[in-house]
N, CA and C atoms as a LAMMPS dump frame, in Angstrom:
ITEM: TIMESTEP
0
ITEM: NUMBER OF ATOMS
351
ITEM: BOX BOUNDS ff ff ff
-5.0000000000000000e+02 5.0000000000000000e+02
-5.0000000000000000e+02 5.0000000000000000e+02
-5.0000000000000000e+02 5.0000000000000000e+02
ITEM: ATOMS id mol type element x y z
1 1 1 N -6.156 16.165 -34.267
2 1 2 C -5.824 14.999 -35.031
3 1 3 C -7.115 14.264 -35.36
4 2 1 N -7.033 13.961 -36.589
5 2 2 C -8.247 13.29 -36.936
6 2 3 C -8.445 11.6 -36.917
7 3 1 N -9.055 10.967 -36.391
8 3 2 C -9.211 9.29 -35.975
9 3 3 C -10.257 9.076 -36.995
10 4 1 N -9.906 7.666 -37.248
11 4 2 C -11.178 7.333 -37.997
12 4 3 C -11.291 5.529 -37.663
13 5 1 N -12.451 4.954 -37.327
14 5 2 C -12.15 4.137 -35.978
15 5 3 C -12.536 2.902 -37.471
16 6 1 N -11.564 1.836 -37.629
17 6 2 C -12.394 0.988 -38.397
18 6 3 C -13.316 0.123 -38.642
19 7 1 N -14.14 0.248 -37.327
20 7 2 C -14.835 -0.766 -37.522
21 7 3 C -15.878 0.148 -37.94
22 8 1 N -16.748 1.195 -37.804
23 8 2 C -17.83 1.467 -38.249
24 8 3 C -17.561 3.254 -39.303
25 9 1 N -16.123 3.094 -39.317
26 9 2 C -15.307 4.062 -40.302
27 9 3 C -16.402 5.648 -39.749
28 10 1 N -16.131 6.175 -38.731
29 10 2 C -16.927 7.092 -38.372
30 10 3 C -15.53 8.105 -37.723
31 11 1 N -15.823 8.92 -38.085
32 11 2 C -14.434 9.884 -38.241
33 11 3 C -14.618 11.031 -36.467
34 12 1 N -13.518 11.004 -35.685
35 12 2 C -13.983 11.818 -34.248
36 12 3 C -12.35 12.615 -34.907
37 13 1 N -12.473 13.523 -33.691
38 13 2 C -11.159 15.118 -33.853
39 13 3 C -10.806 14.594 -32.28
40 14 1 N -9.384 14.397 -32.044
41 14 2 C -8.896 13.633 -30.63
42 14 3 C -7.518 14.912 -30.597
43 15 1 N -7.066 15.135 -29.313
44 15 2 C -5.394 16.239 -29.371
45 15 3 C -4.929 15.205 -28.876
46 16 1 N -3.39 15.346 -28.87
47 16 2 C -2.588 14.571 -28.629
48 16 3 C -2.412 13.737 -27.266
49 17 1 N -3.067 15.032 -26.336
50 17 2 C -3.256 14.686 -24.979
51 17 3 C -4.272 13.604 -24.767
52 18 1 N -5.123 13.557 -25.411
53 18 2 C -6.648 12.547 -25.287
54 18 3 C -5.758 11.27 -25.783
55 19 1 N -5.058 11.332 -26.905
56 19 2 C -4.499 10.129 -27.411
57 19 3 C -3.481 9.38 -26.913
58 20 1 N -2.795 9.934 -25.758
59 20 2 C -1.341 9.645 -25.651
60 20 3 C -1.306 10.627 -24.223
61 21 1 N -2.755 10.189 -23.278
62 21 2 C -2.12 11.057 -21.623
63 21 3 C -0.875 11.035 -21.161
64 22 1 N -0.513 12.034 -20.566
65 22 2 C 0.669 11.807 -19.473
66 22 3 C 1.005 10.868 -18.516
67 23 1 N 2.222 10.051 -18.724
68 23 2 C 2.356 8.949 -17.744
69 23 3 C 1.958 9.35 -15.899
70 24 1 N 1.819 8.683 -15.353
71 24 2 C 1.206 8.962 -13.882
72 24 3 C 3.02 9.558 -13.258
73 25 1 N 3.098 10.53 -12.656
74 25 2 C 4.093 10.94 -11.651
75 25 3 C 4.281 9.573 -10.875
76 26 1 N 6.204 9.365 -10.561
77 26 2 C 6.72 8.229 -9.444
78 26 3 C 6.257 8.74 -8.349
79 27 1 N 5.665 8.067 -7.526
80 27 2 C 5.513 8.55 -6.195
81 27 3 C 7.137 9.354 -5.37
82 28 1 N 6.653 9.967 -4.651
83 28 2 C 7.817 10.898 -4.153
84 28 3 C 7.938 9.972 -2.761
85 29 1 N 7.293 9.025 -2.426
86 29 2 C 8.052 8.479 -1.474
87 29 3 C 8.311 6.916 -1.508
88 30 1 N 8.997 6.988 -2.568
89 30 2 C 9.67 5.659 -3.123
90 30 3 C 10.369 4.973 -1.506
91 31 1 N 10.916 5.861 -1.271
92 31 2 C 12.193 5.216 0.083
93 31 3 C 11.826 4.511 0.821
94 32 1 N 10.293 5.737 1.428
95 32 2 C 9.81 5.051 2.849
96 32 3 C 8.802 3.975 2.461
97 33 1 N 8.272 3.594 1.148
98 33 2 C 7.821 2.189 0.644
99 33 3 C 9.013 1.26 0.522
100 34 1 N 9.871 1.361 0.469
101 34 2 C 10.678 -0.028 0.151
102 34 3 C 11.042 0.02 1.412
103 35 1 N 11.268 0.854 2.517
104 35 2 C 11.129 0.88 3.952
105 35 3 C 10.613 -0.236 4.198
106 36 1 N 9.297 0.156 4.261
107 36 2 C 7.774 -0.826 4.523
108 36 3 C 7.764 -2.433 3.772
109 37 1 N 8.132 -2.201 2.683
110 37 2 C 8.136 -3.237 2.452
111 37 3 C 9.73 -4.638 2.951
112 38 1 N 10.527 -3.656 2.794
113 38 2 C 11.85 -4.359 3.594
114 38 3 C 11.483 -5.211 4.717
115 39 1 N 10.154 -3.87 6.027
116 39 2 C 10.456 -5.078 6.995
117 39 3 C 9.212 -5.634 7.079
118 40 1 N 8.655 -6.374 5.997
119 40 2 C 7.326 -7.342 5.513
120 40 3 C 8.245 -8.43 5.222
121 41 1 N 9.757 -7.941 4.051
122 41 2 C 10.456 -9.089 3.918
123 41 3 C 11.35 -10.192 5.231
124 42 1 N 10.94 -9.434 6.242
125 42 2 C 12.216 -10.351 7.067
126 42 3 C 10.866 -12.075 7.461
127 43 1 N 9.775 -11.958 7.482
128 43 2 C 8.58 -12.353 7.131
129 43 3 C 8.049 -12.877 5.852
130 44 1 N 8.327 -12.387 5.306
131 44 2 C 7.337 -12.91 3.853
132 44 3 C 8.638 -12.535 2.604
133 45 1 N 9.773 -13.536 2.628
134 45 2 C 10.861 -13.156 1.67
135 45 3 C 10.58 -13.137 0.223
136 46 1 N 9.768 -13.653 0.07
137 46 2 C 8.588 -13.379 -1.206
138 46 3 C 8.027 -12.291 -2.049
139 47 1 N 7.751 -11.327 -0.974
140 47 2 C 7.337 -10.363 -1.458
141 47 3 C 8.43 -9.281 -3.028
142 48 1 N 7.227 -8.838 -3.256
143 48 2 C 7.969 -8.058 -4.552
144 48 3 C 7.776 -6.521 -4.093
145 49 1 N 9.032 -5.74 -4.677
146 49 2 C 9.136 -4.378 -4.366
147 49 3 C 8.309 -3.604 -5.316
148 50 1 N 8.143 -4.238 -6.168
149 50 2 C 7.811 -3.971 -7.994
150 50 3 C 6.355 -3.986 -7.619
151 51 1 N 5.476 -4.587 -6.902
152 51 2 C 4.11 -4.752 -6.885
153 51 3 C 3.019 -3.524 -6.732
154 52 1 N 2.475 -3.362 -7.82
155 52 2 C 1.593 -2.179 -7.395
156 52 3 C 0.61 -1.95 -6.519
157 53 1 N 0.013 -3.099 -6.331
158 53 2 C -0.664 -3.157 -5.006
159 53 3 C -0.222 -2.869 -4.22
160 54 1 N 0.704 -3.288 -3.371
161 54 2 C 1.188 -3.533 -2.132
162 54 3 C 1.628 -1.923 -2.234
163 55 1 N 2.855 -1.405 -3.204
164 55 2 C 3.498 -0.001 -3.826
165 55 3 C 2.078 1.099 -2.982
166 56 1 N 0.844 0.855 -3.745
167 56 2 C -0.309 1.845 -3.716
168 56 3 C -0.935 1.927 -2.336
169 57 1 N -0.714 0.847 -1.799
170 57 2 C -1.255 0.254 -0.528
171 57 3 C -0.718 1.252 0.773
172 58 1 N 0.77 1.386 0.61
173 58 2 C 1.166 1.733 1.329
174 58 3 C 1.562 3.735 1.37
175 59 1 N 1.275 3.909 -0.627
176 59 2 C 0.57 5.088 -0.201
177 59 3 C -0.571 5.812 0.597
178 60 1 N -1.475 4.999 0.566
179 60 2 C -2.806 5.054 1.27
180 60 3 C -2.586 5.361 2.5
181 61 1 N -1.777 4.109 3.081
182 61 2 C -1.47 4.147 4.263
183 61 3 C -0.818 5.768 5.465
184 62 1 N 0.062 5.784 3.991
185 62 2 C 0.897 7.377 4.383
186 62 3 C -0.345 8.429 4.581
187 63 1 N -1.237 8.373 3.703
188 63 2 C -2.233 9.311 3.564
189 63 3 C -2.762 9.381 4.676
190 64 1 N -3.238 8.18 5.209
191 64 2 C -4.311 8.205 6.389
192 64 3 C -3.408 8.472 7.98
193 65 1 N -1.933 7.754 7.82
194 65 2 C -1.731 7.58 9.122
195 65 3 C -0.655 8.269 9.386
196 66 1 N 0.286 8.019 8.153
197 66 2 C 1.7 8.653 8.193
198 66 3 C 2.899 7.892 8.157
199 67 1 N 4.171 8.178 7.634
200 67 2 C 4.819 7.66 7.442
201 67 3 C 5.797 6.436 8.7
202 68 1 N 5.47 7.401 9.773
203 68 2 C 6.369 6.93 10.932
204 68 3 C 5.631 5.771 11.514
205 69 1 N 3.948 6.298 11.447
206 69 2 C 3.006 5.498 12.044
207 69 3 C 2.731 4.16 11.654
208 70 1 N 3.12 4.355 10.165
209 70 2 C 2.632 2.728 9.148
210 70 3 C 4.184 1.986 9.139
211 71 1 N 5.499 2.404 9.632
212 71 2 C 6.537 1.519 9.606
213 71 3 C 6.322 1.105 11.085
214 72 1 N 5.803 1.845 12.138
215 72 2 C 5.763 1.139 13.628
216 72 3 C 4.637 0.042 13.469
217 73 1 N 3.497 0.081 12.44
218 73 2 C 2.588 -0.681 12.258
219 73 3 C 2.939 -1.711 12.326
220 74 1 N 3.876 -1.757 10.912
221 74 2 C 4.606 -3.077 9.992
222 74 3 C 5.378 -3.631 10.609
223 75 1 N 6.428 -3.057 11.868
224 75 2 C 7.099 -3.908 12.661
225 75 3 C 6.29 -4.396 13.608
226 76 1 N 5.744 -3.657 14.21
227 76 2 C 4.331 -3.991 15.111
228 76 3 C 3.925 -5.314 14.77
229 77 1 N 3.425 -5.81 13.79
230 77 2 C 2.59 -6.732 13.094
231 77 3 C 3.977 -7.879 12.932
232 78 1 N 4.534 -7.969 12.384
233 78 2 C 5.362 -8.874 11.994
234 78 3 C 6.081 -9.446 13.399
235 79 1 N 6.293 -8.5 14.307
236 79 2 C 6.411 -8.815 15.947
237 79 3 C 5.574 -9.96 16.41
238 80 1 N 4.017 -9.709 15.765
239 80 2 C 2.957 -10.627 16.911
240 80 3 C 3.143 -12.07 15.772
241 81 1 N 3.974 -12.103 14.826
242 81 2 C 3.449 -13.423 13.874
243 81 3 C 4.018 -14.559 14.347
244 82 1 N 2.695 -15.503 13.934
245 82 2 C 3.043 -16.694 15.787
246 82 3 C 2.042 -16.597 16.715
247 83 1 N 1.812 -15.578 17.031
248 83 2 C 1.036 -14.939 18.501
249 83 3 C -0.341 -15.558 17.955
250 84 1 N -0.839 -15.923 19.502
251 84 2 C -2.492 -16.851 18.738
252 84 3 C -3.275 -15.706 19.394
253 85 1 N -4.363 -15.458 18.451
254 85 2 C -5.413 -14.454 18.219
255 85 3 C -4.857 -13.531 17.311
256 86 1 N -3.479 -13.018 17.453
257 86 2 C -3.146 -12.025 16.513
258 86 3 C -3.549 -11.766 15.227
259 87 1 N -3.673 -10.925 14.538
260 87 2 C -4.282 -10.8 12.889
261 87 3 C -2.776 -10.976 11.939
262 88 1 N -3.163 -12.066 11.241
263 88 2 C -2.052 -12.43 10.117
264 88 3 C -1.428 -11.165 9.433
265 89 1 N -0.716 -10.877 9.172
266 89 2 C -0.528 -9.412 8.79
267 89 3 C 1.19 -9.547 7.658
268 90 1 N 1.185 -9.986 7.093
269 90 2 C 1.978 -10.268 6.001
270 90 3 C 2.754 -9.479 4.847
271 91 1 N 1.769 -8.456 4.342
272 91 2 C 1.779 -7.909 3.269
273 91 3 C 1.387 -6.277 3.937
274 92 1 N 2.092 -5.271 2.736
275 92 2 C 1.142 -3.733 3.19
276 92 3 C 0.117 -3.452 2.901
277 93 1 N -0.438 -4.563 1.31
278 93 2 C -1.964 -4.441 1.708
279 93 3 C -2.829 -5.324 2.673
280 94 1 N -2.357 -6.309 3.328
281 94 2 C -2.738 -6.687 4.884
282 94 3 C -2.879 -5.774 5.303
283 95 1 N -2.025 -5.341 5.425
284 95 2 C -1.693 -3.956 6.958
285 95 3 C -2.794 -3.153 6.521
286 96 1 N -3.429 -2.621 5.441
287 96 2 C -4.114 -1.628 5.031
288 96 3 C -5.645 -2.093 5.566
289 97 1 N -5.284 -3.458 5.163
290 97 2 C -7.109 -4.168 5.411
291 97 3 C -6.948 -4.607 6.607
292 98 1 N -6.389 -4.716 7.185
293 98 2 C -6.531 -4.937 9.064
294 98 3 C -6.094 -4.602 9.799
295 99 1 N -5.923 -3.015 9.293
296 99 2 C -5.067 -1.875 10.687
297 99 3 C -6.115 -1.848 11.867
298 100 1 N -7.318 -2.121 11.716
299 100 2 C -8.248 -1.73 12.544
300 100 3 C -8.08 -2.918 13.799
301 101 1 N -8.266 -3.839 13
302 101 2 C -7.521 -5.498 13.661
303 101 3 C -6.716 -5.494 14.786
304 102 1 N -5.365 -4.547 14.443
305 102 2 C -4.419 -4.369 14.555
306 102 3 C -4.134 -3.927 16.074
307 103 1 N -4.966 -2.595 15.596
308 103 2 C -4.757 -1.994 16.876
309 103 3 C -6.191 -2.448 18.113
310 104 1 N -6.993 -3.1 17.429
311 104 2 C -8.085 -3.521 18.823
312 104 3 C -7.407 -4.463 19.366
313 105 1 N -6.429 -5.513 18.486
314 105 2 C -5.535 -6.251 19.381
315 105 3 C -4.55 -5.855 20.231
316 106 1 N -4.001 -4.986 19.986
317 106 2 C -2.824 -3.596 20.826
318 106 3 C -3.676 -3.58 21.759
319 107 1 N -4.541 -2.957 22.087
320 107 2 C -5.45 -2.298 22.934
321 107 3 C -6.045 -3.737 23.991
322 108 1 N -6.268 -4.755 23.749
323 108 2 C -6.903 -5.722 24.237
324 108 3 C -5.727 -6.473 25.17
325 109 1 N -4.539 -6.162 24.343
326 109 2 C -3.252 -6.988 25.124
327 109 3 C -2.277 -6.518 25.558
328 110 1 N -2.254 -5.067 25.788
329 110 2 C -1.448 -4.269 26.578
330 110 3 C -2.205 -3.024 27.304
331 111 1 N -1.321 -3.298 28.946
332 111 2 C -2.043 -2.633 29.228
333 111 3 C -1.596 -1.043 29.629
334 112 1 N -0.822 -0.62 29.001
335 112 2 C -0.251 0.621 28.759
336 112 3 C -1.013 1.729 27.866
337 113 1 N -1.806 2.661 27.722
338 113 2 C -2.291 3.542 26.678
339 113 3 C -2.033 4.009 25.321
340 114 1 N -0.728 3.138 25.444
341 114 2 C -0.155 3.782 23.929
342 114 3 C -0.573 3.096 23.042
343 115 1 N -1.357 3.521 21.695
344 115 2 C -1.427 3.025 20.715
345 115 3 C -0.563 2.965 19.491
346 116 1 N -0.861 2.099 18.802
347 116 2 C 0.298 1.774 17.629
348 116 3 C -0.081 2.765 16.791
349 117 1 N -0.963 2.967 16.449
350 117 2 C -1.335 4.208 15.301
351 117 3 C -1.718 5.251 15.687
């Protein structure tokens, strides 16, 4: 297909694909995000399901930790809110930016071996 751009009328050859990419694939784990985000809402009733941040955030999350691991996180976290020293933890991109937080506080205030992640 031929373009011809108007501001300096200079003619380029574009395929349909260059002009008009393929929309991005739905993530395949729609569920276990509105999971995650469900129990952010019993906490933060605010939150949006629709948000791509938070949506992308918690892909990440799956990536690095896993699915089972980042919903024990999220209840984990929403458990300590209140708790003084605890890390504010609100949102799944919270959770993403202060998993590390997260668990040095786990580790500092229980004295059992098990970690959250």
């Amino acid at each position: 297909m031929k373009i011809t751009c108007p501001h300096c009328h200079q003619s380029f050859n574009m395929t349909k694909k260059e002009l008009f990419p393929p929309k991005k694939e739905a993530s395949k784990n729609y569920k276990a995000i509105n999971d995650v985000i469900e129990v952010f809402s019993i906490i933060n009733p605010t939150i949006s399901y629709g948000h791509k941040g938070h949506r992308t955030a918690c892909e990440r999350l799956f990536d690095k930790v896993g699915i089972d691991q980042t919903i024990r996180a999220a209840k984990y976290a929403i458990s300590l809110s209140g708790t003084n020293f605890a890390p504010v933890i609100t949102t799944p991109t919270a959770l993403e930016h202060k998993l590390a937080d997260l668990m040095i506080y786990h580790k500092k205030n229980n004295i059992s071996n098990t970690v959250v992640v």
